[in-house]
N, C-alpha and C positions, 0 to 999 in steps of 0.2 A: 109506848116504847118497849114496855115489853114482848109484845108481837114480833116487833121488828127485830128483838134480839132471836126470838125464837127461830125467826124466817131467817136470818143470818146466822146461827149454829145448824139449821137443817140444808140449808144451800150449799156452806161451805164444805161441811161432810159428808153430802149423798154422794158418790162418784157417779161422774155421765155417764148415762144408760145403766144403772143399775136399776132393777126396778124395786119397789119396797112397797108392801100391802099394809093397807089401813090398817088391819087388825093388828101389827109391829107398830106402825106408827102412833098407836092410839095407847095401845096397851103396854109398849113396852119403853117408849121415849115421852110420853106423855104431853100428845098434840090433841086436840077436842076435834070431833066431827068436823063442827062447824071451822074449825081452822084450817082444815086441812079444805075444806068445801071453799073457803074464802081464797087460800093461797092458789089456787085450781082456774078461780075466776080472776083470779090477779096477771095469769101469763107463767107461774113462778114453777106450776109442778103440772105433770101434765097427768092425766085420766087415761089409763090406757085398754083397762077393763075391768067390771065388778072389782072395786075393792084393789087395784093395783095400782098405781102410779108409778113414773118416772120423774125426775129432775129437768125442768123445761132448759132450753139451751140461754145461758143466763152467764153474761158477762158479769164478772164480780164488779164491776165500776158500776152497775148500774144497783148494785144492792141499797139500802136504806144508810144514809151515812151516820145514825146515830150510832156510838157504843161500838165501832169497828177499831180491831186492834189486829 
């Protein structure tokens, strides 16, 4: 559940198309490798090159419904 929370404060605040680098993500909002490598294989954020990401196009109705306010 906690996951889910996380992937739902990072969805709802990344703006579409902005891009955000692991090394922020990791270091500065405090997401692990490995989550950000899971959310990647999930559809949720997309790999755009070394170490960058974008927000994959992601209707909020389809986010995780626990814990949504």
């Amino acid at each position: 559940m906690l996951k889910d929370n996380k992937l739902i404060q990072l969805i709802r605040t990344w703006p579409q198309g902005a891009v955000l680098t692991s090394e922020w993500l990791i270091h500065e909002k405090g997401y692990s490798k490995g989550l950000l490598q899971q959310y990647h294989r999930s559809g949720w954020i997309e790999l755009i090159g070394k170490g960058a990401y974008r927000r994959a196009q992601v209707d909020h109705m389809e986010l995780p419904l626990q814990n949504m306010t």
